[in-house]
DOGU-185371 format. One record per residue: residue in three letters; x, y, z of N, C-alpha, C in turn. Coordinates in pm, whole numbers, padded with zeros to 5 digits, always signed. Layout:
<rs>
ALAXYZXYZXYZ;...
</rs>
This chain:
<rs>
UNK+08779+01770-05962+08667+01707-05894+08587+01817-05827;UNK+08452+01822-05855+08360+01902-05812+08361+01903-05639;UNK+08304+01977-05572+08249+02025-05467+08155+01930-05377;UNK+08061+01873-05468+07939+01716-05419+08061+01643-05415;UNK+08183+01597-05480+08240+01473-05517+08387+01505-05409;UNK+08391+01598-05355+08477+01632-05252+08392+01533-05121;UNK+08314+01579-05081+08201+01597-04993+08182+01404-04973;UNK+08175+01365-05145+08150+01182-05128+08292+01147-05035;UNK+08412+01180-05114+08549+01125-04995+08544+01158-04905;UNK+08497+01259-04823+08492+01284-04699+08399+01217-04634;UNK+08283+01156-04663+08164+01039-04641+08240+00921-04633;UNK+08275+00902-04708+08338+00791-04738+08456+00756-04632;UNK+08581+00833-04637+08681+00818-04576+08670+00847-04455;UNK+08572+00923-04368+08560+01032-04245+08662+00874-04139;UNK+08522+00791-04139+08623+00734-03987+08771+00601-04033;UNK+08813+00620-04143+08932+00522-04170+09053+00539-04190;UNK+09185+00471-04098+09308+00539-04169+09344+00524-04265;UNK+09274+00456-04382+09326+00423-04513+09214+00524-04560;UNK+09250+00627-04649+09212+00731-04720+09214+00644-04884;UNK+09105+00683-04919+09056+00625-05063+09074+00776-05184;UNK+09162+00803-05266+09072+00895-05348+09004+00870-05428;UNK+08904+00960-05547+08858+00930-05624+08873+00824-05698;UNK+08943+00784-05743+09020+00687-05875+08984+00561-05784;UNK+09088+00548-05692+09033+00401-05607+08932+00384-05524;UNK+08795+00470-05508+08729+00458-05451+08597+00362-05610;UNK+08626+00477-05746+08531+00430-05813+08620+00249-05880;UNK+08749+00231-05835+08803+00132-05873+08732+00000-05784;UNK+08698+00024-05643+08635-00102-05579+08506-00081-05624;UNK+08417+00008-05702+08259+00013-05749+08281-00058-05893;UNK+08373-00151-05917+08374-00236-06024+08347-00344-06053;UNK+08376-00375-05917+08378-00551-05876+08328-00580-05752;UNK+08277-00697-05716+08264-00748-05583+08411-00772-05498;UNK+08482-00854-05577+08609-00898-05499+08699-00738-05451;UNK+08668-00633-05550+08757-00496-05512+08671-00468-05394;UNK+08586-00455-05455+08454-00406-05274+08483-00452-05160;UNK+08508-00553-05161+08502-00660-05024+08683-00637-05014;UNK+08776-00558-05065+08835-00538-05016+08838-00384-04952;UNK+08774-00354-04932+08696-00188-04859+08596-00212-04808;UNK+08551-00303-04765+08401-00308-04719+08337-00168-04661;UNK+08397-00115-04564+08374+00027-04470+08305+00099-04585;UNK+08463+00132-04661+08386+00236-04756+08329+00218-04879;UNK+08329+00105-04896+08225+00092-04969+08061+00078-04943;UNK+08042+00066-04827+07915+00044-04719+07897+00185-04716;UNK+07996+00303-04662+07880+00401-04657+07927+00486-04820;UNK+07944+00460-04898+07948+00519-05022+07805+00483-05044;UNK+07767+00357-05037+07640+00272-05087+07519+00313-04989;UNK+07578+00337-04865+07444+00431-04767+07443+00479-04689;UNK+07551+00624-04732+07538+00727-04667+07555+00852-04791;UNK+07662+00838-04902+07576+00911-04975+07436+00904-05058;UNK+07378+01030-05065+07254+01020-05122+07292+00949-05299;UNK+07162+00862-05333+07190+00801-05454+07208+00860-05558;UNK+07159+00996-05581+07190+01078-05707+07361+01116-05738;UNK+07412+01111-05603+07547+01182-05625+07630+01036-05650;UNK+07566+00909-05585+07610+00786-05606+07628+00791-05788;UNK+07545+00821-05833+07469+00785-05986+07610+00882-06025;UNK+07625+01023-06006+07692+01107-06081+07796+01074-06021;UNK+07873+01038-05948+07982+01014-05909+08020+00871-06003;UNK+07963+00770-06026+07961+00640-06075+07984+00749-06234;UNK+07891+00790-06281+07925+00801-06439+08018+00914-06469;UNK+08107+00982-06387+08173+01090-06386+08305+00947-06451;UNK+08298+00860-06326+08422+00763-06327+08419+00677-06469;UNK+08296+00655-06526+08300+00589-06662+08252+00443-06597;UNK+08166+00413-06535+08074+00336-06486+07936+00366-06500;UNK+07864+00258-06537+07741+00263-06642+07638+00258-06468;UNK+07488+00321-06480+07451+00270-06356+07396+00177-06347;UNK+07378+00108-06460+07319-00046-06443+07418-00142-06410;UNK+07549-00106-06434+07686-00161-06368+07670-00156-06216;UNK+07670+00011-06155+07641+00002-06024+07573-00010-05957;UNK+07450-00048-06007+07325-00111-05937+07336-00286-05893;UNK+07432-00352-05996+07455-00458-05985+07541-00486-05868;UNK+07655-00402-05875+07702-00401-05796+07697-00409-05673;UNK+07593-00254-05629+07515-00297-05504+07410-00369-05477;UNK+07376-00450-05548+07259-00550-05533+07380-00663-05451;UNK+07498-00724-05528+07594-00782-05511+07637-00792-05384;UNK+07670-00630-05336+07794-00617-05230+07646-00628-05088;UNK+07486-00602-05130+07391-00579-05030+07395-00731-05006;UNK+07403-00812-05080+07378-00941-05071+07511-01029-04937;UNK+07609-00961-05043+07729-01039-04956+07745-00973-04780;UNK+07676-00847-04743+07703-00744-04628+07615-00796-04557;UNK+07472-00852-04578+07324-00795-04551+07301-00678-04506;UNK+07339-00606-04566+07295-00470-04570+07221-00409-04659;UNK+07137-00333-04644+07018-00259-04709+07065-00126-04803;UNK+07095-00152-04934+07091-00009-05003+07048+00052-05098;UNK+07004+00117-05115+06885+00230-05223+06909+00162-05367;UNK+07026+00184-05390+07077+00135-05543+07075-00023-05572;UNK+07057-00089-05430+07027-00246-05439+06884-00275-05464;UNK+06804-00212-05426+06682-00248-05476+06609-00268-05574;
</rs>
């Protein structure tokens, strides 16, 4: 795992005692029901990293980005929360 994709788990994980790695972090960017069991980090995966590394991080994992756009359209809906890739 690259250097940007270090940098996403540490975004991601900074304030939780449940540590996500790679594998199960792009495992809740599959589904709504996996999401909403991470809400935290899946909230700032969705807006706090910047969307390009969202995009390359998503297709590194073998997730399409019209998959993860849905997704966060999905998880913005169920949060009301506002995110780049939901729009």
């Amino acid at each position: 795992m690259g250097k940007h994709f270090v940098s996403v788990l540490t975004t991601v994980n900074a304030p939780y005692s449940v540590q996500l790695d790679d594998a199960a972090l792009a495992h809740c960017l599959t589904s709504l029901d996996l999401a909403k069991q991470h809400p935290g980090h899946v909230s700032a995966f969705l807006g706090e990293v910047p969307p390009a590394l969202q995009v390359q991080f998503a297709v590194m994992h073998d997730i399409s980005v019209p998959d993860l756009k849905a997704l966060a359209a999905a998880f913005s809906a169920w949060s009301g929360e506002s995110y780049p890739l939901a729009a």
